[in-house]
C-alpha positions as CSV (number, residue, x, y, z in Angstrom):
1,X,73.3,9.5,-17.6
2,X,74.4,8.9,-21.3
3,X,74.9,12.9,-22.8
4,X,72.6,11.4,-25.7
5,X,69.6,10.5,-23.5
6,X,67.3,13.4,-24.2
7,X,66.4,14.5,-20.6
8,X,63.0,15.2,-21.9
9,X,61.7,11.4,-22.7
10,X,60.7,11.3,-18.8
11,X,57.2,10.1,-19.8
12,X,58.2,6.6,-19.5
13,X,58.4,6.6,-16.2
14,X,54.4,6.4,-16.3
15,X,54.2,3.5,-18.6
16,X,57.1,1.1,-16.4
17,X,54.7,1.9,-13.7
18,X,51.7,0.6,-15.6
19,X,53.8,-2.3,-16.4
20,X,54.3,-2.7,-12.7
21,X,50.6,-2.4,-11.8
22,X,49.4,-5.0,-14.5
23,X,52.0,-7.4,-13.7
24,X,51.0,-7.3,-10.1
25,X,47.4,-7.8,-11.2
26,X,48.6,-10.7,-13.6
27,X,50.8,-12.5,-10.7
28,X,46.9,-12.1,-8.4
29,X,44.9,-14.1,-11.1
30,X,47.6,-16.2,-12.3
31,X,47.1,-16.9,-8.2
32,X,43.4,-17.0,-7.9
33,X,43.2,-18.7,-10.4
34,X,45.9,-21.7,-9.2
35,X,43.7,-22.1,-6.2
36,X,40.3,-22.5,-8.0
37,X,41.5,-25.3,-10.5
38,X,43.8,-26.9,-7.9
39,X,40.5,-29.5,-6.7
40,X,40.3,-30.4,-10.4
41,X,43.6,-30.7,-11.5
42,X,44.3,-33.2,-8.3
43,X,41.8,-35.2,-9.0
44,X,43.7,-35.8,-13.0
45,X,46.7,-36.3,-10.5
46,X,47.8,-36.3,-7.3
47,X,51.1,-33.3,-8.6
48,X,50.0,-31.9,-11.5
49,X,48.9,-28.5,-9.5
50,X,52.0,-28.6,-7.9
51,X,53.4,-29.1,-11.9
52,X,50.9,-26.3,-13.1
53,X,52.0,-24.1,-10.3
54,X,55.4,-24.2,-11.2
55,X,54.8,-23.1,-14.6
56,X,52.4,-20.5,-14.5
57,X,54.5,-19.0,-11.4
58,X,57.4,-19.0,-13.4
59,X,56.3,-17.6,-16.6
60,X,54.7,-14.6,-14.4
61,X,58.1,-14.0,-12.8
62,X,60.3,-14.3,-16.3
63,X,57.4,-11.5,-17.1
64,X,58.5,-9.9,-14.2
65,X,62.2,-9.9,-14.8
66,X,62.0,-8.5,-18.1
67,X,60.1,-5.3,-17.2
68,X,62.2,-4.7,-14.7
69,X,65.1,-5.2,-16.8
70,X,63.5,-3.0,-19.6
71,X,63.2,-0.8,-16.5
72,X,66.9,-0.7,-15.9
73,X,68.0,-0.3,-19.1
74,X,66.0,2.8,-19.7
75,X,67.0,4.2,-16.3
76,X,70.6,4.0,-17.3
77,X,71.6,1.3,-14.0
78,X,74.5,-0.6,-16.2
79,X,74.5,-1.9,-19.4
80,X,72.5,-4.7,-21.3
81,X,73.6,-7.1,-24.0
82,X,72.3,-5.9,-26.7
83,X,70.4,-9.7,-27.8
84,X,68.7,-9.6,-24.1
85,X,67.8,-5.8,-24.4
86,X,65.5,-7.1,-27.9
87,X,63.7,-9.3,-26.1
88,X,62.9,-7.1,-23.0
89,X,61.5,-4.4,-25.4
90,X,59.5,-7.1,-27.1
91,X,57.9,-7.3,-23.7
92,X,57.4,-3.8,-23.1
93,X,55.4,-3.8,-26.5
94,X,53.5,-6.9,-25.7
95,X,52.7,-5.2,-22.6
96,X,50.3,-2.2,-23.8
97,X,46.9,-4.0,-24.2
98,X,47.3,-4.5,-20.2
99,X,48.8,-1.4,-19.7
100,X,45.9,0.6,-21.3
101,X,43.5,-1.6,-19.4
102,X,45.3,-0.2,-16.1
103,X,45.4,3.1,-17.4
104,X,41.8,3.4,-17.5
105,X,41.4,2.3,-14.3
106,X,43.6,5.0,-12.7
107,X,41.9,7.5,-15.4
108,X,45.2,7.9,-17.4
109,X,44.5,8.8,-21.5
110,X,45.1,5.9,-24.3
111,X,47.6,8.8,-25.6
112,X,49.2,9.3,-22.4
113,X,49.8,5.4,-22.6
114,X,51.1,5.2,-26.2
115,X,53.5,8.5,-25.5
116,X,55.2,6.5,-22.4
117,X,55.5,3.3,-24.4
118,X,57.4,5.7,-27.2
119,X,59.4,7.8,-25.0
120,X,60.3,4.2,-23.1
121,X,61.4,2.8,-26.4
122,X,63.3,6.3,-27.8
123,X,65.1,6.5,-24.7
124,X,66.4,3.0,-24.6
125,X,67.2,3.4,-28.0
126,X,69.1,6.7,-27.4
127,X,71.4,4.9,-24.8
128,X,71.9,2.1,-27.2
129,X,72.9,4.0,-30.3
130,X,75.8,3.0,-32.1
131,X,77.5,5.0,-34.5
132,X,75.3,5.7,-37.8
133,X,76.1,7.1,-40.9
134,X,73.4,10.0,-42.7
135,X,72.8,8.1,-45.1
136,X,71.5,5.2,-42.7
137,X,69.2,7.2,-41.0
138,X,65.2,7.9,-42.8
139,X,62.9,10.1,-41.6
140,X,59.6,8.9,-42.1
141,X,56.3,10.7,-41.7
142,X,52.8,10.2,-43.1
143,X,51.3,11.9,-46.2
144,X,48.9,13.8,-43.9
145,X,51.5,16.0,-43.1
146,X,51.4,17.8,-46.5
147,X,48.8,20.5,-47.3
148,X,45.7,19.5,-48.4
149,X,45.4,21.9,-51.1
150,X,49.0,21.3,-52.3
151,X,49.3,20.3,-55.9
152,X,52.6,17.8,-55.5
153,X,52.6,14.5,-55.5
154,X,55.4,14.0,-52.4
155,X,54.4,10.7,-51.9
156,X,56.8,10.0,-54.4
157,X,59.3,12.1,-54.1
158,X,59.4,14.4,-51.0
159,X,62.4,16.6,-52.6
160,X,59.6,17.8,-55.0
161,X,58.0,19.6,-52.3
162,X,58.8,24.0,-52.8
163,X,59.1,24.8,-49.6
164,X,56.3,27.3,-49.6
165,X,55.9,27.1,-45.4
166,X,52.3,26.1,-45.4
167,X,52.9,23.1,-43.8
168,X,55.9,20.7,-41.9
169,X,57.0,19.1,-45.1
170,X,59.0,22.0,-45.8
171,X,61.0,21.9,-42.8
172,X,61.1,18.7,-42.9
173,X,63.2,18.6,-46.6
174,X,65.0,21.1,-45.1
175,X,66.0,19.1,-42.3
176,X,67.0,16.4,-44.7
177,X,69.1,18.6,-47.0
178,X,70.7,20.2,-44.1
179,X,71.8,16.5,-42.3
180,X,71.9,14.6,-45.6
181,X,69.8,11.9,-43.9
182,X,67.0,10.1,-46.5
183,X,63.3,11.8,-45.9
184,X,60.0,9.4,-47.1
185,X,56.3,10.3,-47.1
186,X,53.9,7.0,-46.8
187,X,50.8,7.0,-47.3
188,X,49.9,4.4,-45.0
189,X,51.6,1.2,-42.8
190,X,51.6,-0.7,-45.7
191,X,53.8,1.8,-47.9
192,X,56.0,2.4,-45.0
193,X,57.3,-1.2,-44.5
194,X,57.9,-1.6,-48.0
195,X,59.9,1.5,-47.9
196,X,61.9,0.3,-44.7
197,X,62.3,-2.8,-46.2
198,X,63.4,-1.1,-49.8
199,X,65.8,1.4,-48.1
200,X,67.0,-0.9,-44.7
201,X,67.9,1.9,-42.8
202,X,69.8,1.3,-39.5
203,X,67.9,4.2,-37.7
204,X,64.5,5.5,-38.5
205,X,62.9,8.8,-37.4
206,X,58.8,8.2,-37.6
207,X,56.2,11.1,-37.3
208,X,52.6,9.1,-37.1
209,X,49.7,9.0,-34.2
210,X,49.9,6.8,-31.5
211,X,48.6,3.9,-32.9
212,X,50.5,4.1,-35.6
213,X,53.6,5.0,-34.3
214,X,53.4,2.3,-31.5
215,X,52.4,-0.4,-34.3
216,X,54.7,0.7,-36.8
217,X,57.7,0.5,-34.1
218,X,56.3,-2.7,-32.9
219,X,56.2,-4.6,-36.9
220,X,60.4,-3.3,-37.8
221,X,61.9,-4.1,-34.2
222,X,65.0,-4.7,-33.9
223,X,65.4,-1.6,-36.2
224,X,65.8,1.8,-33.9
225,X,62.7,3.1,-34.4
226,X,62.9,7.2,-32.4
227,X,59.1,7.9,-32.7
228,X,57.7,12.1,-32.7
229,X,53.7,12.1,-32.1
230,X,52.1,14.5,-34.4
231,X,49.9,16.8,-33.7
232,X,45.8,17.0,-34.7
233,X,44.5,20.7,-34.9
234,X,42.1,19.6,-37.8
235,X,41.2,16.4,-37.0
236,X,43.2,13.0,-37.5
237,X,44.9,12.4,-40.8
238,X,44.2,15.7,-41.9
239,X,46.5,18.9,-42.2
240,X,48.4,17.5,-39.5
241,X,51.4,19.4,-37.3
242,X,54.6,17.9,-36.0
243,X,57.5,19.5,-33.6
244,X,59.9,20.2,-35.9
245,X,62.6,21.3,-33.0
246,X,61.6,18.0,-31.7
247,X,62.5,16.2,-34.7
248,X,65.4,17.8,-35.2
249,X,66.9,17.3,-31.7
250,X,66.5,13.5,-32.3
251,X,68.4,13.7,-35.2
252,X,71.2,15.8,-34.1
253,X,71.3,12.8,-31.1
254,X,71.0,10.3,-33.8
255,X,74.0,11.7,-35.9
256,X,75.6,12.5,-32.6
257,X,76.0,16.3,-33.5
258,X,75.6,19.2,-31.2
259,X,72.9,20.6,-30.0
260,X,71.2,23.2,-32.4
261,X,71.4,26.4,-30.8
């Protein structure tokens, strides 16, 4: 395995199997329902099922091919051109409506969902790094990060921010300063493309919920997009927490740096 690929994104596993399990359901209706329109279609003409067939079986097993190539690439089994490995992640995305659907059904969490879809895409994106420099790299995290009862405006400026400890913010400027990497506060989706498109980083770092983080990675693909869930002890959007080891570990893969100690 590629020393880069933090051992730790091992959630994915979960969501290629969901991918699995909903493709296999897709392939069983795209089947079912073949059979039940065949009597109609062959009285339009004598081959169009056999033409319909064709189709629909095909477009089930290009499906197929580029999960399991999406599969591949994150297990580390040889590597993809880079122009294929785009469009199997576009699939992998495309893929989560059906894999929360199966989720449920085998009593697995929305969040546990999301968090294999992000650890699927960080890990893919770990093996595919290429070189960047710190001032291509942005960390970007939402405004409910910062302290409710703080008096800055670090929307605008996150380097305003005192680094008084009462909430991530401060380690994350820290962070920033330390690695010399660009740090941005959004205060929503919106905000946060116009800053990516502003800034065009080549590697971003985002701290956001699930469906955030999964829509946000989704809306600036091709970008690398290595996403950290943050954490909800108050409620959501509100005094939120984020890992700040876990942030930093990313970067230090990003940068290609040692481990921190």
């Amino acid at each position: 395995m590629d020393k880069r690929v933090d051992p730790e994104l091992s959630s994915y596993r979960t969501y290629m199997w969901l991918c699995g399990a909903a493709w296999l359901v897709l392939a069983a209706l795209t089947e079912l329902l073949l059979y039940l329109l065949a009597p109609g279609l062959a009285l339009l003409w004598r081959e169009l099922p056999l033409v319909v067939g064709i189709i629909a079986r095909g477009g089930v097993l290009y499906v197929g091919l580029c999960l399991a190539g999406t599969a591949l690439a994150a297990a580390g089994g040889g590597r993809i051109p880079q122009r294929w490995l785009r469009l199997l992640c576009r699939v992998a995305y495309r893929f989560l409506p059906y894999c929360l659907w199966t989720g449920a059904v085998f009593g697995i969490g929305k969040e546990r969902v999301a968090q294999g879809l992000i650890d699927l895409i960080n890990r893919i994106s770990l093996r595919y790094l290429n070189e960047v420099r710190p001032e291509e790299v942005m960390l970007l995290t939402p405004h409910c990060l910062q302290w409710s009862g703080c008096p800055l405006k670090v929307t605008h400026d996150a380097f305003l921010c005192k680094e008084c400890g009462r909430c991530p913010v401060a380690g994350l400027v820290r962070l920033a300063k330390t690695h010399h990497v660009g740090l941005h506060i959004a205060t929503g989706g919106t905000f946060a493309r116009l800053l990516v498109k502003k800034h065009r980083p080549k590697v971003i770092i985002a701290i956001a919920c699930e469906r955030d983080l999964v829509l946000g990675m989704c809306d600036v693909f091709p970008i690398l997009v290595f996403g950290v869930l943050n954490a909800r002890p108050n409620g959501p959007c509100y005094n939120t927490q984020v890992d700040l080891a876990k942030v930093e570990r990313i970067l230090l893969h990003v940068l290609r740096k040692e481990r921190a100690a």
